[in-house]
N, C-alpha and C positions, 0 to 999 in steps of 0.2 A: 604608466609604465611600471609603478612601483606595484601595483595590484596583478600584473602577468607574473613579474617576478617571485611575488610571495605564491601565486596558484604552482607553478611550474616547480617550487621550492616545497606546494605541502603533495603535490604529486610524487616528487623525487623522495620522501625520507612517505610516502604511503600514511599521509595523514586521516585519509577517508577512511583506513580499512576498518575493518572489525576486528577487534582482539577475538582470540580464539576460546570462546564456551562453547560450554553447554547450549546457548541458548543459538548461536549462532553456525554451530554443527545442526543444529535440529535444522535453521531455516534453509540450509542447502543442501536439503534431502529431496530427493524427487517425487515425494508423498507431498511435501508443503509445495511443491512449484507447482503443483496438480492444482493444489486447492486455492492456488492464488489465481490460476488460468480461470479456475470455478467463480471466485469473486470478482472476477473481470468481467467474465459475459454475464454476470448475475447484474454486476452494478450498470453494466450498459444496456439490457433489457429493461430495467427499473427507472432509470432516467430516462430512454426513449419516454416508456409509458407514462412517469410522472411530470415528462413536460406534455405530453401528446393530454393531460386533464387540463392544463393550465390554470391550475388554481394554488395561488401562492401556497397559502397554508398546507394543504395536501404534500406539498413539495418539500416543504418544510419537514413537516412530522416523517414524509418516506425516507429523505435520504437520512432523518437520525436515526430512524429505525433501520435501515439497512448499514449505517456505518454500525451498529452495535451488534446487529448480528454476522455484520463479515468477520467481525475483532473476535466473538464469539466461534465460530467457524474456523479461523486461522488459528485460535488459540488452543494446543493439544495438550495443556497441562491438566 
C-alpha cells in the first residue's frame, strides 16, 4: 500500500519529468523523434537477422555494435 502511495505522490508533485535544457528541448523536436523511429526499425531488422544466424557471439558483438552506433546517430552534438 505504502509503494501506490509514494508512485501516486511522485506523479502528483511531476517527479519523472525533465527539467527543462537544452538538452531536453533538443530531444522533443520532431527531427530527433524521426531518428528514434529510424533506430527502431533499424534495431529490429538487426535482431531479426542476428538471431535468424544463431550464433552466440555474432549476437554479441552486433547488438554492441549497433547500440554504439544508434547513441552515435541520436547524438547531434
Amino acid at each position: 500500500m505504502l509503494f501506490w502511495i509514494c508512485l501516486l505522490y511522485f506523479r502528483w508533485v511531476n517527479f519523472w519529468r525533465l527539467p527543462e535544457t537544452e538538452h531536453t528541448r533538443r530531444v522533443q523536436t520532431l527531427a530527433h523523434a524521426k531518428r528514434v523511429h529510424v533506430v527502431r526499425y533499424v534495431w529490429l531488422i538487426a535482431v531479426l537477422l542476428l538471431a535468424g544466424i544463431g550464433q552466440l557471439a555474432v549476437l554479441i558483438f552486433g547488438l554492441t555494435l549497433l547500440t554504439f552506433v544508434s547513441l552515435m546517430f541520436l547524438d547531434e552534438t
